[in-house]
N, C-alpha and C positions, 0 to 999 in steps of 0.2 A: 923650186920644187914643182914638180907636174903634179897635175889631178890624181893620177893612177898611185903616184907614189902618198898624196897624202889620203887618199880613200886608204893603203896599207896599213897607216898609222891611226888609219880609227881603231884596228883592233888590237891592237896594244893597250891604246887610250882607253878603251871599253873596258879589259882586261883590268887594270890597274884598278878605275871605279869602282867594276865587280870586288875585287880582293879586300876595298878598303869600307865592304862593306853599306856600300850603293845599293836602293833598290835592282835589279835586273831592267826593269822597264823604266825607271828614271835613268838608267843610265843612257840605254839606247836609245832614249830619246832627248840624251843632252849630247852625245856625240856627235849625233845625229844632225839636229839644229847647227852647232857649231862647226862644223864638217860640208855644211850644205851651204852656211855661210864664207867659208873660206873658198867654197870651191867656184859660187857662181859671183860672190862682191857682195851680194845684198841679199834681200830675204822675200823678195818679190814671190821665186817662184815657190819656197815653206808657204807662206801666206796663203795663195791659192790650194795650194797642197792640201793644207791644213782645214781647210774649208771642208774637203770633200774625204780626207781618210777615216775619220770617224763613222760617218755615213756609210761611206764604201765598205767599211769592212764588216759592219756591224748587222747592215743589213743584209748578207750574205748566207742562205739560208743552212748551209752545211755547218756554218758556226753554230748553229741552235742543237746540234747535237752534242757541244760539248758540255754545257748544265745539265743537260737531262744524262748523260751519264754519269755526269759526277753524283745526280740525285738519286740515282740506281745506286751507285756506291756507298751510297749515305743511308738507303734504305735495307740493303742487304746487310749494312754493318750491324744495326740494329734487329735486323727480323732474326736475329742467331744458328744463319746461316752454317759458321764458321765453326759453332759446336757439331754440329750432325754432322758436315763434313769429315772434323778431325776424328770423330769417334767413331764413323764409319772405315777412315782411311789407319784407323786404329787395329780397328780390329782384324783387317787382313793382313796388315806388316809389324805390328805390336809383338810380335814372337820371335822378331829376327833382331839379331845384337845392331844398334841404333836402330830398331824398328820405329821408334815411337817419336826419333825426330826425321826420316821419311814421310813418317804418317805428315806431320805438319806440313813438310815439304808439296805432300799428295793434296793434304786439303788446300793448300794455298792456290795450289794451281784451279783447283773446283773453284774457288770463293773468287779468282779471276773471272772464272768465266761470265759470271753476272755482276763485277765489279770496273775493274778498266782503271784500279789506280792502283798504283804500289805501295804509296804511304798508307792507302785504309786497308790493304789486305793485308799489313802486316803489321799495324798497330790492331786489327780483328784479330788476327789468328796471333798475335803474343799475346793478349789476354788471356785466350783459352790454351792456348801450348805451354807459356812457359811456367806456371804453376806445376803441371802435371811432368814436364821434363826436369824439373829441379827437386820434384817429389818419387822421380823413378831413379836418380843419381846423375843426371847425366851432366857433364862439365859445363861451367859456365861460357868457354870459349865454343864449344860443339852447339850446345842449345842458342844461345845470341848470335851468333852464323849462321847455320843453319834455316832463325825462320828471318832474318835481313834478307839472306839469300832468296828464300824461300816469296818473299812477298813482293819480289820482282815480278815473277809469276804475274802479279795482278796485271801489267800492261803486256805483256809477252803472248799471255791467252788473249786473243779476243772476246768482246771489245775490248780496244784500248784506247785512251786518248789521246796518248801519243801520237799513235797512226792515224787516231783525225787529223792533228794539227798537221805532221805530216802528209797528210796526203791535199789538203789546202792548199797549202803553200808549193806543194812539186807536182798540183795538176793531175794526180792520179787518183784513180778510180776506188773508192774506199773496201766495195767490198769484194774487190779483190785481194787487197792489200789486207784484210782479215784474214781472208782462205789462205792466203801466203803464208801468214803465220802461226796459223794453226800447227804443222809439225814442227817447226821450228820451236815453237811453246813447248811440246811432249818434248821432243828431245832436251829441254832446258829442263825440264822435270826428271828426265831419267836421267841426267848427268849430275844432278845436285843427287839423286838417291843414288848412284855409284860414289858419288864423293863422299857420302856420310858412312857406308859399309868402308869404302879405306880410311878412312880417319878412324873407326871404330875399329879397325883391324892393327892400324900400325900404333892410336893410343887407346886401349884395352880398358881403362881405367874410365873415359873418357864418355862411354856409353855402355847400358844394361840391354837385356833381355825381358819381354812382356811376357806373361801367360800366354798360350797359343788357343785361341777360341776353335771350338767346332762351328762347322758350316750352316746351320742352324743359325746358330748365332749372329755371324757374317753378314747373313743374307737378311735378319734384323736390321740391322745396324744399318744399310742401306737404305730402309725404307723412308726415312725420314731424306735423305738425300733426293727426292724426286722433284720436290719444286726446284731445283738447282738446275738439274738437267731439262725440266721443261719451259725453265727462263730462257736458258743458252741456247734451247732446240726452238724457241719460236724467235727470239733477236737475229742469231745467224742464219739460222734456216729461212727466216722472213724473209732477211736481208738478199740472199743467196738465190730462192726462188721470184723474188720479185715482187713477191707480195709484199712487203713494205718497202718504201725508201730507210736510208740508215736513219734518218731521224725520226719517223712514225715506229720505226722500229725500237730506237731508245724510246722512245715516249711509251711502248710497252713495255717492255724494260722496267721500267720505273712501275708503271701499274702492277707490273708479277711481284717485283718487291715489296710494295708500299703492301698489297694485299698479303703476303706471307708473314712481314712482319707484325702487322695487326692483327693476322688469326694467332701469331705467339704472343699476344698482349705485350708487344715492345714497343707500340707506335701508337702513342697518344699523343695528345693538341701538343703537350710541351714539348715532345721527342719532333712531331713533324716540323713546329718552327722551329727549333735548332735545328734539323734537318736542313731547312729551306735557304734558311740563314748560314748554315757551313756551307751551304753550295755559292749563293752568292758572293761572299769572301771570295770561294774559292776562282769564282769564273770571272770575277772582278778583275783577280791578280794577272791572270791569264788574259782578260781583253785589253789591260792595261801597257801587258807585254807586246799581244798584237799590234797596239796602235804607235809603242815604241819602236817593236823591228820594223814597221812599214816607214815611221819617218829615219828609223840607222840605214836601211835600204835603199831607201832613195838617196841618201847621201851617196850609197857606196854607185848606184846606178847613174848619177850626175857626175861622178869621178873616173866612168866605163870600167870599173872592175872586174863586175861579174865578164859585161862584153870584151875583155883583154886578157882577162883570164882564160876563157874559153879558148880564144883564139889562139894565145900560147901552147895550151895543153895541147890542141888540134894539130899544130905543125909541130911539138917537140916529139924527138924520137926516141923520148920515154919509154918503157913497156906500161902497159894501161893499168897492168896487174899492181906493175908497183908504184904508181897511181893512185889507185884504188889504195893499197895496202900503207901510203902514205896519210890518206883521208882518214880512214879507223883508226891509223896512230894517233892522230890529232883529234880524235873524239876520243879515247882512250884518257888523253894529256889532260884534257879541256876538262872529262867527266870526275877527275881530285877536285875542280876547284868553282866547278859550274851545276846547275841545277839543268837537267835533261831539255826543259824545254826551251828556258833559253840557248842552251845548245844546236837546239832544232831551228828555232827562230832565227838563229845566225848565223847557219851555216846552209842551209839551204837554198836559198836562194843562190847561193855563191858555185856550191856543188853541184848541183843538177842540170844544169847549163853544158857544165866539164863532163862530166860522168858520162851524160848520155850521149856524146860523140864522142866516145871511148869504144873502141874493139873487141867486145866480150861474147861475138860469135851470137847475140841478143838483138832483138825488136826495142826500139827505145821502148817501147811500153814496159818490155819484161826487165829491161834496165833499171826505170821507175820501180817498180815493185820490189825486184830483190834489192835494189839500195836501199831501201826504205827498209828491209827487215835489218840490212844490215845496220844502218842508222840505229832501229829500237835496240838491239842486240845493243850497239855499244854504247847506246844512252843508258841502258841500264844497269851496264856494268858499273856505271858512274853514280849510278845510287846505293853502288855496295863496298866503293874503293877510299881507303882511307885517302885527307884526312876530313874530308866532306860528304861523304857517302849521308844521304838523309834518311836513309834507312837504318841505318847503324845507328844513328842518334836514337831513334824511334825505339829501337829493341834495344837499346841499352838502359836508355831513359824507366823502360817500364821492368829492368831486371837492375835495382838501386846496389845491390851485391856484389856485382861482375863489374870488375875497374874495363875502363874501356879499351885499356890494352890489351884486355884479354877477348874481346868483341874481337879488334884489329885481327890480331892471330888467328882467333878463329872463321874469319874470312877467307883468309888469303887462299885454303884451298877449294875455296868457292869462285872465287876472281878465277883462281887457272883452271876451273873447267869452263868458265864462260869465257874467257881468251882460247881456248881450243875449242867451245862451238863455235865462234868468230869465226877462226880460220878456214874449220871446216864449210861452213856455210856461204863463206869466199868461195874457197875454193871447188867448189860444187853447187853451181846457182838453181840446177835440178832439183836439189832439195827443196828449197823455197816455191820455186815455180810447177812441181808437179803435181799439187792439187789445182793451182788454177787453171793450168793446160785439158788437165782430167777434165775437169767442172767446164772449163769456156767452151 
């Protein structure tokens, strides 16, 4: 058996740990070892390796923006963000039949914008949605879809932390790869509120009608929505004009938070150390993953994978498109039975290499960027697709009523508008690329 072909057989290997219930980062770091061992006899060069990937990666200064976002997450969940939003985004769509699981959809995409995770915008906004959607009548399938759906949102708007890890690991420029995704987010947002009007159209039973507020009113309802908008306008704006780097940038972030929620009297000593403390969990899991893909990578890179792969793609006479349209299937496949970032972690390295000597009429940089939105696109359809979707758990979990087949169902016509902006986002890299073009 050659190098090439047993570097193949780690991801199978990988796969199987994953399924049976392996941590993600214990696994890639047992394949990994084992994989490095078969391919060079001995363990000389893990050994030295091992010495310095901790260090290497840990002191890498773009990695310290992903705690401080996750601590903006933590804080926004808390400062009750996610009420003024929805009751803002209430009262201008709350009169239209499914108005009021739009509105959720509307506020989720806002609580993104000063959040960057998907599991906290949408275990936030099911607290405050799904009481009020189960007290307006609306089905348990439409409402538990709906905000799953909806709290994708959180990594989709910038920031996200997805697109940090991503842009680490493929060498791209972060805040571009935000601006990228800025319409790409709206449009995930007006395609979830078309899916909720035809679902409410074809089942009638399924969703109500709000009262219709006057303008007055409206423009109330808004008022309390402005720390939101001037979190998201000093982070990306910072970001954008130069005035910060992306990590002095979250590190404001965190400060707009942290001050909003304590003038709502939500963040006392006990709320901020659990704060502090769910983030380290959190960024634990995450550096843990790190230092497992970098030792599964060096196995696959001691087995010339990445470099044979490339090479392959380079001379076959493939079209690139379905190339490309190959890769999404296989994030598609991966996103039933993997959690997004390990996704990211172990595929990247392998794909950016191929991609960006691919024919897409593109500058490897704008290669770099649209792949990448493409990447979050379909990492996140994998947080909404049975029978792993961690979103689903999340909003099922907190609505003990709704069997979870009825979650499933009411997915499934959220998955086919995010498999058609896929496509479309494919197949038009303009989309992604004409704010940064605009803006560079």
């Amino acid at each position: 058996m050659t190098d090439f072909q047993l570097g193949l057989l780690g991801f199978p290997a990988l796969l199987i740990l994953i399924f049976v219930r392996v941590p993600v980062a214990a696994a890639l770091f047992t394949v990994g070892l084992i994989g490095t061992y078969l391919v060079e006899g001995n363990m000389r060069l893990m050994d030295s390796q091992l010495k310095t990937f901790t260090y290497g990666q840990f002191t890498s200064y773009s990695l310290s923006i992903i705690p401080l976002f996750l601590l903006m997450s933590e804080f926004a969940t808390r400062g009750g963000m996610s009420r003024s939003l929805f009751n803002a985004a209430n009262a201008w769509l709350g009169h239209r039949k499914g108005g009021l699981a739009m509105a959720a959809v509307g506020a989720s995409a806002g609580f993104g914008a000063v959040c960057g995770s998907s599991l906290a915008t949408a275990s936030s906004m099911g607290k405050v949605a799904l009481p009020e959607l189960k007290r307006a009548g609306y089905s348990g399938a439409l409402s538990t879809g709906a905000l799953a759906a909806g709290g994708t949102l959180g990594i989709l708007i910038p920031p996200s932390v997805v697109l940090v890890v991503y842009s680490i690991l493929a060498e791209q420029n972060i805040e571009k790869l935000f601006i990228a995704a800025f319409i790409p987010g709206l449009i995930a947002m007006i395609g979830y509120m078309i899916t909720i009007a035809i679902y409410a159209r074809v089942a009638p039973d399924s969703a109500t009608r709000g009262p219709r507020q006057s303008y007055p009113d409206r423009l109330r309802a808004l008022r309390p929505v402005w720390p939101v908008l001037l979190i998201f306008a000093l982070v990306i704006g910072g970001i954008y004009t130069g005035a910060f780097s992306p990590t002095a940038a979250a590190a404001v972030g965190v400060m707009g938070t942290a001050l909003v929620a304590f003038a709502n009297r939500s963040l006392d000593w006990p709320a901020l150390r659990d704060s502090l403390l769910a983030t380290g969990r959190t960024s634990g899991m995450i550096f843990f993953i790190v230092v497992g893909a970098s030792v599964f990578n060096s196995f696959l890179s001691s087995a010339q994978v990445p470099q044979t792969m490339a090479d392959l793609f380079a001379t076959t006479d493939l079209d690139p498109w379905l190339i490309l349209a190959g890769m999404l299937l296989l994030y598609l496949v991966l996103g039933t039975v993997m959690d997004s970032l390990a996704m990211i972690f172990l595929t990247v390295p392998i794909f950016i290499p191929i991609v960006t000597q691919l024919d897409f009429g593109l500058t490897p940089e704008e290669i770099g960027i649209w792949f990448g939105i493409l990447i979050l696109m379909a990492a996140e359809v994998g947080l909404i697709t049975p029978p792993v979707g961690l979103n689903l758990f999340v909003i099922n979990a907190m609505s003990k009523d709704v069997p979870i087949g009825q979650t499933y169902k009411g997915i499934l016509p959220f998955v086919a508008s995010d498999i058609f902006r896929i496509v479309i986002l494919a197949a038009f890299p303009a989309i992604s690329l004409w704010l940064v073009r605009l803006l560079g």
